[in-house]
KOLVEXVO-27105 format. One record per atom (N, C-alpha, C): x, y, z; residue in one letter. Coordinates in steps of 0.1 Angstrom, whole numbers, padded with zeros to 4 digits, always signed. Example, Ala and Ser with C-alpha at 12.3 -4.5 7.8 and 13.67 -1.06 7.14 Angstrom:
2
+0132-0057+0078a+0123-0045+0078a+0132-0033+0078a+0128-0022+0071s+0137-0011+0071s+0129+0000+0079s
//
This chain:
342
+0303+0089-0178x+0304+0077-0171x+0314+0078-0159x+0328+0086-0160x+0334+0088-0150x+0332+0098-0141x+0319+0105-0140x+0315+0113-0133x+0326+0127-0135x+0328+0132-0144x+0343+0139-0141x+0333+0152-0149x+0331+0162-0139x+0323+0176-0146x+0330+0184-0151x+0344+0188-0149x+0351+0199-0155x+0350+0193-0172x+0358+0180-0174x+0360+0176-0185x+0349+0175-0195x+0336+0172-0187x+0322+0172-0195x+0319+0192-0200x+0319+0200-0188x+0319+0212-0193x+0331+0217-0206x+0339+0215-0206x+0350+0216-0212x+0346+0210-0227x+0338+0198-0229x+0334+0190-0240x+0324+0202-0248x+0315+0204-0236x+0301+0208-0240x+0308+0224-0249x+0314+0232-0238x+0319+0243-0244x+0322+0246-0258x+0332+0236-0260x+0339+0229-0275x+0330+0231-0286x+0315+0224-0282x+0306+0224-0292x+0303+0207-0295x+0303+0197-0282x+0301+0184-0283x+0284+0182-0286x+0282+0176-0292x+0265+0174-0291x+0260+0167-0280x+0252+0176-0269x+0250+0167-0261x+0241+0158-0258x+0235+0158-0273x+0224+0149-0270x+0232+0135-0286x+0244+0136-0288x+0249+0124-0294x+0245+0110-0291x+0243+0100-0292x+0240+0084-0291x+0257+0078-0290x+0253+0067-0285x+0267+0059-0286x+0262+0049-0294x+0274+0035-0300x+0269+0027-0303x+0257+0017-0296x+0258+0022-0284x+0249+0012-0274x+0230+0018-0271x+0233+0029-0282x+0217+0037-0285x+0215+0049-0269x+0229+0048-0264x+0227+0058-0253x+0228+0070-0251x+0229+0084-0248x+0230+0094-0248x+0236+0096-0230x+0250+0109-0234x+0252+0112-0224x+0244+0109-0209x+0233+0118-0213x+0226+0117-0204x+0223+0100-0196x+0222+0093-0206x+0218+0083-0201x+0224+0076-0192x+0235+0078-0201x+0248+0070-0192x+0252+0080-0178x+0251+0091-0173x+0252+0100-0162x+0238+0092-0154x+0227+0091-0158x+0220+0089-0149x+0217+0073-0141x+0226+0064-0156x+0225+0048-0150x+0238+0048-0137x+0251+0059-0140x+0257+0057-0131x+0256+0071-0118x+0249+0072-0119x+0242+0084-0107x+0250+0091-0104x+0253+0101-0116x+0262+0117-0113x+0250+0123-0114x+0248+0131-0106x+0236+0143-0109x+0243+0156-0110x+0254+0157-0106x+0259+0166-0107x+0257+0170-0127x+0263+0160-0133x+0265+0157-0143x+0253+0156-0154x+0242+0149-0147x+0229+0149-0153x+0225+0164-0150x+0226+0171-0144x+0220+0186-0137x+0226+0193-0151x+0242+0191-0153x+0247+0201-0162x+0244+0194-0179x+0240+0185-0180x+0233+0183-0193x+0220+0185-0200x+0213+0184-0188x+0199+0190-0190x+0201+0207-0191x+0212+0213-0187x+0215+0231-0185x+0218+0232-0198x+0227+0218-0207x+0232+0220-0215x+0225+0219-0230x+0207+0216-0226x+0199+0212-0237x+0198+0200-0238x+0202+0187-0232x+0201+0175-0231x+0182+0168-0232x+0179+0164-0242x+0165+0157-0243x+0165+0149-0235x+0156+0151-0219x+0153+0144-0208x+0144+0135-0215x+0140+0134-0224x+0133+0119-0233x+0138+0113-0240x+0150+0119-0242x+0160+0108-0251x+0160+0095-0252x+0155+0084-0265x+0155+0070-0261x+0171+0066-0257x+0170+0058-0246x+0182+0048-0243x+0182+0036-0245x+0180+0036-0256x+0180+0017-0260x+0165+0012-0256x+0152+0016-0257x+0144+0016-0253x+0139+0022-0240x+0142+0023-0233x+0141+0029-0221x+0146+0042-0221x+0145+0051-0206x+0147+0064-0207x+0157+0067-0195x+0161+0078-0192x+0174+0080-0187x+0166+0082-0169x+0154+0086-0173x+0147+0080-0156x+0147+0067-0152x+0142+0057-0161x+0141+0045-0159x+0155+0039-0155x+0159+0041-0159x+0177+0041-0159x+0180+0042-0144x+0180+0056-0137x+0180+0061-0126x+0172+0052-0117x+0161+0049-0120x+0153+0041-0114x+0155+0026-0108x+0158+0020-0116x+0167+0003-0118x+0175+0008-0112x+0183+0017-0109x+0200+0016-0099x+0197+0023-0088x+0185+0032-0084x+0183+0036-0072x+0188+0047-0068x+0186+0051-0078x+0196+0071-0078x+0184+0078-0075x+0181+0084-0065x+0168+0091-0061x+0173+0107-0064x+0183+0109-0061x+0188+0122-0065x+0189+0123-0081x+0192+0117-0084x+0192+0118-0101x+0176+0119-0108x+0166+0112-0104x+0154+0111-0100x+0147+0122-0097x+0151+0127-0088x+0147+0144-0084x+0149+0154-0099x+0164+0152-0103x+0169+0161-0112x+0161+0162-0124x+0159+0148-0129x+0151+0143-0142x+0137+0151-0142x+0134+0146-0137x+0117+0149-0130x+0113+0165-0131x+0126+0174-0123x+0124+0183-0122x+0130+0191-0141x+0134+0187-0146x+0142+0184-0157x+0131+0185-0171x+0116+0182-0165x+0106+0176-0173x+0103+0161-0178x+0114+0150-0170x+0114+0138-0172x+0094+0136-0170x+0088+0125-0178x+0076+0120-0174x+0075+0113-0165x+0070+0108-0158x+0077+0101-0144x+0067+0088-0150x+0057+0088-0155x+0049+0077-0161x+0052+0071-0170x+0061+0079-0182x+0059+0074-0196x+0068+0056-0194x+0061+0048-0203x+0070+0034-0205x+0078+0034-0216x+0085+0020-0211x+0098+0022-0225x+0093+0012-0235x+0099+0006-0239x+0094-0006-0251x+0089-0015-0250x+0093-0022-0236x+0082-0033-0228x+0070-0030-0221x+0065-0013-0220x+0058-0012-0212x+0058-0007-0200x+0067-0008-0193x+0067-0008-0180x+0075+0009-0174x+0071+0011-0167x+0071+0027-0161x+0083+0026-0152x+0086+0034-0151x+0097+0040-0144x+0098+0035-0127x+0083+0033-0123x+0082+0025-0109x+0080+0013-0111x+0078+0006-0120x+0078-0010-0124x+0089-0013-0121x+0100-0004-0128x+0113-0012-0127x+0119-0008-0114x+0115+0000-0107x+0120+0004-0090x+0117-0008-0089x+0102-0009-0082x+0098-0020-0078x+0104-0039-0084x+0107-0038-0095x+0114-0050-0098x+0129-0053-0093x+0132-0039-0095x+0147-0041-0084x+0153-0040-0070x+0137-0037-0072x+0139-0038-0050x+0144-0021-0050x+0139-0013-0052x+0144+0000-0055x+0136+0008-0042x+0139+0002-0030x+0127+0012-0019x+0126+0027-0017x+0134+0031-0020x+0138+0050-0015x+0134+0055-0029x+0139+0048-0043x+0128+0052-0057x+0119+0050-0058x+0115+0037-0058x+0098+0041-0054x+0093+0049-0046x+0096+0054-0036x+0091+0061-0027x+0087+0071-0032x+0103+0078-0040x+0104+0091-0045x+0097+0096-0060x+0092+0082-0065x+0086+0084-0078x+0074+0086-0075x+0070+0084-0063x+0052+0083-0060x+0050+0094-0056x+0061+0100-0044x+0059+0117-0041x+0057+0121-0056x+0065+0120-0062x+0063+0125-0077x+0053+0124-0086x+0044+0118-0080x+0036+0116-0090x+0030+0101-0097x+0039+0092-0097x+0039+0081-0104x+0025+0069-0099x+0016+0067-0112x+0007+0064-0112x+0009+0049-0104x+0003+0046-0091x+0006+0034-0089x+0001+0020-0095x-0012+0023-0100x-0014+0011-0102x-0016+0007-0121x-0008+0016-0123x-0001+0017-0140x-0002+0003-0146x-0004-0001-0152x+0000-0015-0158x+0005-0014-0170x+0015-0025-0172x+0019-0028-0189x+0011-0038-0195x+0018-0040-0204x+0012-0048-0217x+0002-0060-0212x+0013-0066-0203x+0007-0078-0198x-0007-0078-0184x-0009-0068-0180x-0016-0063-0172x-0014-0059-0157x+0003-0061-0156x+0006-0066-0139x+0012-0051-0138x+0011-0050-0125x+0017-0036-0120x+0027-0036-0114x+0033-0028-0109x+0041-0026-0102x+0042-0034-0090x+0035-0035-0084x+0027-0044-0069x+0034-0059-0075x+0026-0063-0084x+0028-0074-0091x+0047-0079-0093x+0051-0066-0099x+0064-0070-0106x+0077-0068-0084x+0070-0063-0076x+0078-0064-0063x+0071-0077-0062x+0058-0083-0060x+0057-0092-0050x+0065-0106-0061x+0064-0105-0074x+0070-0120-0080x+0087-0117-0076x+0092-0107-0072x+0102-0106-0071x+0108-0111-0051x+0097-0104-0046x+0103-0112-0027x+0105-0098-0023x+0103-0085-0026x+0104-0073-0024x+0094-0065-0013x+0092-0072+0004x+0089-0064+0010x+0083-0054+0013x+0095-0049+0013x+0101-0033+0014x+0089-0024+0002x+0092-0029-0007x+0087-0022-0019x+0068-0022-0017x+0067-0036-0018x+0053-0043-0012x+0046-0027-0004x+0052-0028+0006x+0044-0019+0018x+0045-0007+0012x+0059+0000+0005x+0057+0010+0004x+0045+0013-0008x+0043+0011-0020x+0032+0003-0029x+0017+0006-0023x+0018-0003-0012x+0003-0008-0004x+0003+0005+0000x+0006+0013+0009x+0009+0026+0016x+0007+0036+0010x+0009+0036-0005x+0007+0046-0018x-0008+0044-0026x-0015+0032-0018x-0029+0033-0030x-0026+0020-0040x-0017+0010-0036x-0014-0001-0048x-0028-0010-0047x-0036-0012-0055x-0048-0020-0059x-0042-0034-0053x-0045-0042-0043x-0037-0055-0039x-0045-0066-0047x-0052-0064-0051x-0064-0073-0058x-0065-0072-0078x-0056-0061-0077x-0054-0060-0094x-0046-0073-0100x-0058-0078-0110x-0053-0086-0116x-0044-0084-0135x-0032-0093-0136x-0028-0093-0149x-0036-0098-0158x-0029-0100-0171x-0036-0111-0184x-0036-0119-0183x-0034-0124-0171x-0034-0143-0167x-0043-0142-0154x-0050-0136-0150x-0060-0129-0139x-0048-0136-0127x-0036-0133-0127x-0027-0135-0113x-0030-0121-0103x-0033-0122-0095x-0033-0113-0084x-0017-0108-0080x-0014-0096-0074x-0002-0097-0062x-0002-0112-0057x-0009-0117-0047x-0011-0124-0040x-0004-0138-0045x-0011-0138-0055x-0004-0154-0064x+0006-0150-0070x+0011-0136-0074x+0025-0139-0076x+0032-0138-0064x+0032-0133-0053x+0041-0136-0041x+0038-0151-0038x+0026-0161-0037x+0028-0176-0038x+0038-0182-0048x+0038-0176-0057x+0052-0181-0070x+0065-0178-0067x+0064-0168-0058x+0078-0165-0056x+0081-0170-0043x+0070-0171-0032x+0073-0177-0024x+0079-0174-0008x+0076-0161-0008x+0081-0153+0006x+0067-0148+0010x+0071-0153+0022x+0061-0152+0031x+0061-0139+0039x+0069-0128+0037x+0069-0114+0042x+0060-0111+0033x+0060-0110+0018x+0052-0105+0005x+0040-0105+0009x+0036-0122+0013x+0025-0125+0014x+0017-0121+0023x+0029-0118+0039x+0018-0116+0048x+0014-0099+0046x+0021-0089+0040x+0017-0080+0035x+0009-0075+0028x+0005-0088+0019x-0007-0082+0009x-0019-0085+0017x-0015-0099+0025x-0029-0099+0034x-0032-0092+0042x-0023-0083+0051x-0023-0073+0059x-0035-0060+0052x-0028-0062+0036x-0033-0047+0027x-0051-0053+0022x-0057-0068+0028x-0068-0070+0025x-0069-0078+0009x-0057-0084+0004x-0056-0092-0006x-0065-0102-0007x-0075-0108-0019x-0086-0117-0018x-0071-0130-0013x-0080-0138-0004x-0068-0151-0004x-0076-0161-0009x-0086-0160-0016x-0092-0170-0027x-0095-0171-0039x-0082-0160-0042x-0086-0153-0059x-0080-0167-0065x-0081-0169-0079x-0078-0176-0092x-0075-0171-0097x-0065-0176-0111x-0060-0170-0118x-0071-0177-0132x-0067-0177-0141x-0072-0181-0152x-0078-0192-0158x-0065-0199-0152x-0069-0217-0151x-0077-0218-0137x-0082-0216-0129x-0087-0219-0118x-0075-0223-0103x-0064-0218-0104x-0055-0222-0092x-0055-0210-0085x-0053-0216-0074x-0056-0206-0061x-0035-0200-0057x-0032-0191-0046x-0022-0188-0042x-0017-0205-0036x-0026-0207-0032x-0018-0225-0026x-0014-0236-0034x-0020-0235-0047x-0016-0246-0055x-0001-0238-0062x-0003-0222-0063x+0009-0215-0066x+0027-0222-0057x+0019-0217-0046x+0030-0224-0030x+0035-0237-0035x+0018-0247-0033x+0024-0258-0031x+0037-0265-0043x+0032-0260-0059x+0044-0267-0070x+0056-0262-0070x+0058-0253-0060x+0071-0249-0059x+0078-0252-0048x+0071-0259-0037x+0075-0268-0027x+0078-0251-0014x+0070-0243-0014x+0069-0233-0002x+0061-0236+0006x+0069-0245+0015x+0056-0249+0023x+0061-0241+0040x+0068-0232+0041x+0061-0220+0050x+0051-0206+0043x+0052-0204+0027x+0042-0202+0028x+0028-0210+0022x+0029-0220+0022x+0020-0230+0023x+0012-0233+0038x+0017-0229+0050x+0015-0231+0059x+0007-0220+0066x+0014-0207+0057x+0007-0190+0063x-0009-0191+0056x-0007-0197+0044x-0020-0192+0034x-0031-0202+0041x-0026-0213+0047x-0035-0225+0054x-0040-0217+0070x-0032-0208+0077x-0036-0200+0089x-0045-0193+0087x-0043-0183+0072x-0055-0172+0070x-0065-0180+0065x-0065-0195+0066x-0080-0203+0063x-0081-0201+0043x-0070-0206+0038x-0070-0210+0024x-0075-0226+0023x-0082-0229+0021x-0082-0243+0018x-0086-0248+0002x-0096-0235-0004x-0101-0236-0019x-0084-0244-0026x-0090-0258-0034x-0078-0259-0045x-0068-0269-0036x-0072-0276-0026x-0066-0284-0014x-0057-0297-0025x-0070-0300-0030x-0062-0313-0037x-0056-0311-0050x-0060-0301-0056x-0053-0296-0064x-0037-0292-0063x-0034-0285-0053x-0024-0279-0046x-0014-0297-0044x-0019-0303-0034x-0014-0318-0032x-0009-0322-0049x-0015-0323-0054x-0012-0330-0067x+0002-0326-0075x+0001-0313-0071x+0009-0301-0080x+0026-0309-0068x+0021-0305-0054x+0031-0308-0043x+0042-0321-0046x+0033-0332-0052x+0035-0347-0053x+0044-0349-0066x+0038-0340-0074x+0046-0341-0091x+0062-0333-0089x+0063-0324-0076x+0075-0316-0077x+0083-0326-0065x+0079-0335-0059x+0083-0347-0051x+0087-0337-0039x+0077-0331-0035x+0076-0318-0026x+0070-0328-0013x+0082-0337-0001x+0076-0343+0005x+0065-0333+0016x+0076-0326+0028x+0066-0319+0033x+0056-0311+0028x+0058-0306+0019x+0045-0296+0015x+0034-0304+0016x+0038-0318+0005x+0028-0329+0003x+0021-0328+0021x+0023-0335+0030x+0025-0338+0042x+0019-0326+0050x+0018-0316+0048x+0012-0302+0051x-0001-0300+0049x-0004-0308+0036x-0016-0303+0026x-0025-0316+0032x-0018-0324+0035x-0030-0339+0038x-0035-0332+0050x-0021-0323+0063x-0028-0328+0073x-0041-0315+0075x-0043-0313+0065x-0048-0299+0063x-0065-0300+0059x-0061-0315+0056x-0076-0315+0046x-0076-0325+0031x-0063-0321+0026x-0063-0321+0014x-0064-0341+0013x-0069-0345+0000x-0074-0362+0000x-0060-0369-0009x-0055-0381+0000x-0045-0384-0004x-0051-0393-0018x-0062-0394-0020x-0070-0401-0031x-0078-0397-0038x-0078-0382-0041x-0086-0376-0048x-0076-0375-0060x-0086-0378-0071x-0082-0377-0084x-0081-0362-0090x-0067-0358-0098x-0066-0343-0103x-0062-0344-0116x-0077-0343-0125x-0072-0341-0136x-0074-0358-0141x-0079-0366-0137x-0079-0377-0137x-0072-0388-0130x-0063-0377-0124x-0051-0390-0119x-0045-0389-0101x-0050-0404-0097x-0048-0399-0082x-0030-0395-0078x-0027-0386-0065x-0024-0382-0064x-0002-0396-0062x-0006-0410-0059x+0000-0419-0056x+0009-0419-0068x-0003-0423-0078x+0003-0419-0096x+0015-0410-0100x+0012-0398-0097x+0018-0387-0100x+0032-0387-0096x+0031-0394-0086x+0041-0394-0071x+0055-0407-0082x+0043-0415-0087x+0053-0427-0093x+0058-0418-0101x+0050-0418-0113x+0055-0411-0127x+0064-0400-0123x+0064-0392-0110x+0075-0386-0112x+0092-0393-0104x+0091-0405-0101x+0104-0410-0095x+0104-0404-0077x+0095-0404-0074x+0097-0393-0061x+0090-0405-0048x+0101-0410-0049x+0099-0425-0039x+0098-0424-0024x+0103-0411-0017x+0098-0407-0004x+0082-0402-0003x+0079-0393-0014x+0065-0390-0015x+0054-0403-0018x+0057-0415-0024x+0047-0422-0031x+0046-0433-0015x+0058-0431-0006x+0059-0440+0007x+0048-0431+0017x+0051-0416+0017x+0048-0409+0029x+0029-0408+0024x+0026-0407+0011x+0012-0410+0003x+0005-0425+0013x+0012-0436+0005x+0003-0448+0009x+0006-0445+0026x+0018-0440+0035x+0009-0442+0044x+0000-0436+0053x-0005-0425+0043x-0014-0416+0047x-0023-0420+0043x-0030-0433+0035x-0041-0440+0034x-0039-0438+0017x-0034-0436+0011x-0032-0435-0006x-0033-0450-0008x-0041-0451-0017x-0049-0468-0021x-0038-0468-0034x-0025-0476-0032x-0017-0481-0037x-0021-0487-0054x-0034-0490-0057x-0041-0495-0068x-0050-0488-0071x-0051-0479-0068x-0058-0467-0076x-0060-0461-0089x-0067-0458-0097x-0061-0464-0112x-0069-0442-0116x-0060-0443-0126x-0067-0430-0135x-0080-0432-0145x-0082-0424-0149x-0095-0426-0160x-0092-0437-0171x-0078-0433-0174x-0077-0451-0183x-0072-0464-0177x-0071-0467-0169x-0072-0476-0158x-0056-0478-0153x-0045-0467-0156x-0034-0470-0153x-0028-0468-0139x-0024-0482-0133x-0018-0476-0116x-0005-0470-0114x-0005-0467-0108x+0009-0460-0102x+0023-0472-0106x+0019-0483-0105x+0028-0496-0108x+0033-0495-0121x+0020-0490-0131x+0021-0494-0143x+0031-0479-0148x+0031-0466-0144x+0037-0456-0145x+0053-0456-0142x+0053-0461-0131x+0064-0466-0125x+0075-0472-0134x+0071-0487-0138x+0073-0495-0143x+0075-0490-0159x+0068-0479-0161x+0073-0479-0179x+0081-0464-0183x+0084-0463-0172x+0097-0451-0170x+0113-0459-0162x+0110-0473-0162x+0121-0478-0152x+0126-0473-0143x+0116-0470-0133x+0120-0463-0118x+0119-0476-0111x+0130-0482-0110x+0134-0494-0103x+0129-0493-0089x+0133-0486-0083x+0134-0481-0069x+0116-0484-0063x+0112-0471-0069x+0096-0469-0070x+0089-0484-0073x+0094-0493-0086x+0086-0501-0087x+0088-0511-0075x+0097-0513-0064x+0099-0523-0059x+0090-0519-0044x+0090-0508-0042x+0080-0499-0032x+0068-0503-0034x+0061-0500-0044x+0049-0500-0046x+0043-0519-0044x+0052-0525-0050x+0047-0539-0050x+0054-0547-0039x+0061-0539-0026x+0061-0544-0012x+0048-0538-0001x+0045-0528-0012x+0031-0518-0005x+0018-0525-0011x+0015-0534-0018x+0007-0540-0021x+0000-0541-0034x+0010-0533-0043x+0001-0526-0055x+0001-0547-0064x-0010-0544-0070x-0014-0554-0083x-0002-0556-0094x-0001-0567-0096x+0008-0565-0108x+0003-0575-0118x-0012-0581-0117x-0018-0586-0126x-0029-0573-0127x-0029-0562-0123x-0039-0552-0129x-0037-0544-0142x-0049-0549-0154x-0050-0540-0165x-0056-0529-0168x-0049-0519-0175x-0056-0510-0179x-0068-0512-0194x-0072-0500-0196x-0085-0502-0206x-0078-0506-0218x-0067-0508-0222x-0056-0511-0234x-0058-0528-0228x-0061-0534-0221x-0056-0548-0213x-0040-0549-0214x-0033-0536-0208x-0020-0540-0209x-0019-0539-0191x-0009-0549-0187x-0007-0549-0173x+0010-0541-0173x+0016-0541-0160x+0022-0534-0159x+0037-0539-0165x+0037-0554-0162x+0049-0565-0169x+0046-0562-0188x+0033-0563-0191x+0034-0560-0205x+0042-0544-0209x+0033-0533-0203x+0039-0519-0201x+0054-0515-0201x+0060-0526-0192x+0078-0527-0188x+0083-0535-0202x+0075-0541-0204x+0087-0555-0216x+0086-0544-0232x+0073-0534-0234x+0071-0529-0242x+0084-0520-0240x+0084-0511-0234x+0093-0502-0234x+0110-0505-0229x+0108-0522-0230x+0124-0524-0231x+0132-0524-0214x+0125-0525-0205x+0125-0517-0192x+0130-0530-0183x+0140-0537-0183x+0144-0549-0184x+0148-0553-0171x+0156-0541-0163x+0153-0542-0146x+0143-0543-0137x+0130-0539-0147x+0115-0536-0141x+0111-0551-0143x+0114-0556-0155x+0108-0571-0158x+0119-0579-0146x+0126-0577-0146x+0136-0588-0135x+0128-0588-0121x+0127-0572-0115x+0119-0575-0108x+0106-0580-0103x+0096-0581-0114x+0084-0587-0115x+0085-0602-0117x+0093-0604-0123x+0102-0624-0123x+0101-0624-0112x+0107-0620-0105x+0113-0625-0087x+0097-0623-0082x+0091-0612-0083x+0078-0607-0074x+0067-0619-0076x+0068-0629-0088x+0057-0642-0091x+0066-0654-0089x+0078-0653-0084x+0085-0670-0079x+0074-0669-0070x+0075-0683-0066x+0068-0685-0055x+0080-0687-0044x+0073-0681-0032x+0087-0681-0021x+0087-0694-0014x+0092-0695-0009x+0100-0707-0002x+0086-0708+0012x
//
């Protein structure tokens, strides 16, 4: 650990075991190579040191790898390290470059040999585990090595939708540079835009709409509206997407109430969002509103026009919906909303 070689030769001389464990399941070696003495890793591998030795699951490459010791890397390798083998989660020795933003190790593991488009358990690669991470750098070098940009995981996520989840728009314009489908789906049917839009990335929400993404428009909106994601919301309408298309049963104004997101449910109606718009069981945005006591929201909606004698398929109206759930500021303001004014 202290990098200190006389004292390590001096150990070894003695008759230390060099391939002993600590309580942390690590071996010399291991700990030389997480803290990148090669000097040190060079003289334990001389000294008989098992370059496969488990390290707490992982191996004393992987190790090297995660901290970006390319010299230590070299040593392993040349050492008889596997440059492929995984640890206990699966994942290879350039997974975890690539997850740590490791550019000059990945580089050096690919000269080496390292399978690029390797997958673990879950099905994602390397590609996969830089782009959910914002990693560039790694991205190109990857793409540049033969990385499959279209390989999908156990969840059929592409690269591409996991750089929409993560939300950098260098990732992204990279994979499309490397010919990434920009209409892939994942499992459930969501596109890289509905990825963007629920996490409120709306530059890259704006890149995926240039390369002509539109599949999943109001889907994406819906997702936008629930995370009270105003611009994104605002991006997606002027894009195409229907400020009154129903997702999932429920228009998009709805969503906007039930989540308290009272700039979005303003900037909706006045993008033409039909304020009384009802879901499959006939509930309006009023009635949502109203039986979560979003004060604020309920007083919007019913200066925007919404019904407050409208029932759902229950014949409950939205004053019933509020008095049920005890919602006593919501019923105050529906008293005032039926005085008759002056």
């Amino acid at each position: 650990m202290a990098g200190n070689v006389s004292d390590l030769r001096e150990a070894l001389a003695g008759g230390a075991d060099v391939n002993a464990a600590s309580t942390a399941s690590m071996t010399a070696l291991g700990v030389a190579a997480l803290y990148g003495h090669t000097t040190i890793v060079s003289a334990l591998l001389t000294a008989g040191a098992n370059v496969a030795a488990d390290q707490g699951g992982t191996t004393a490459l992987m190790l090297a790898a995660g901290a970006g010791h390319t010299s230590v890397l070299d040593v392993l390798i040349a050492g008889g390290a596997d440059v492929n083998a995984k640890d206990k989660d699966g994942a290879t020795a350039l997974m975890v470059a690539a997850s740590a933003n490791r550019v000059d190790a990945a580089r050096a593991l690919l000269a080496r040999g390292a399978r690029v488009n390797e997958t673990g358990p879950d099905g994602a690669s390397a590609l996969v585990a830089a782009a959910y991470g914002g990693h560039v750098g790694v991205v190109q070098v990857l793409i540049a090595n033969g990385a499959d940009v279209n390989l999908r995981d156990g969840s059929r996520r592409t690269p591409l939708l996991a750089a929409a989840l993560g939300g950098d728009t260098g990732v992204a314009r990279a994979l499309l540079d490397g010919k990434a489908d920009l209409n892939a789906e994942d499992a459930g049917g969501l596109t890289a835009l509905t990825y963007a839009a629920a996490n409120g990335h709306a530059p890259l929400v704006q890149l995926l709409q240039k390369a002509g993404l539109s599949k999943g428009a109001d889907q994406a909106l819906a997702y936008a509206v629930r995370g009270c994601f105003t611009d994104t919301a605002k991006m997606l309408i002027a894009a195409g997407a229907r400020p009154n298309a129903r997702v999932d049963g429920a228009p998009p104004v709805m969503l906007a109430a039930a989540a308290n997101c009272r700039d979005v449910v303003t900037m909706l109606i006045d993008r033409g969002a039909d304020v009384n718009l009802a879901d499959e069981d006939g509930n309006t945005a009023l009635m949502e509103a109203a039986a979560q006591g979003f004060t604020e929201v309920v007083q919007l909606l019913l200066d925007r026009g919404a019904n407050l004698e409208a029932a759902n398929k229950n014949k409950q109206t939205a004053w019933l919906i509020a008095a049920m759930r005890d919602q006593r500021e919501v019923i105050e303001i529906f008293r005032r909303a039926r005085e008759p004014r002056p």
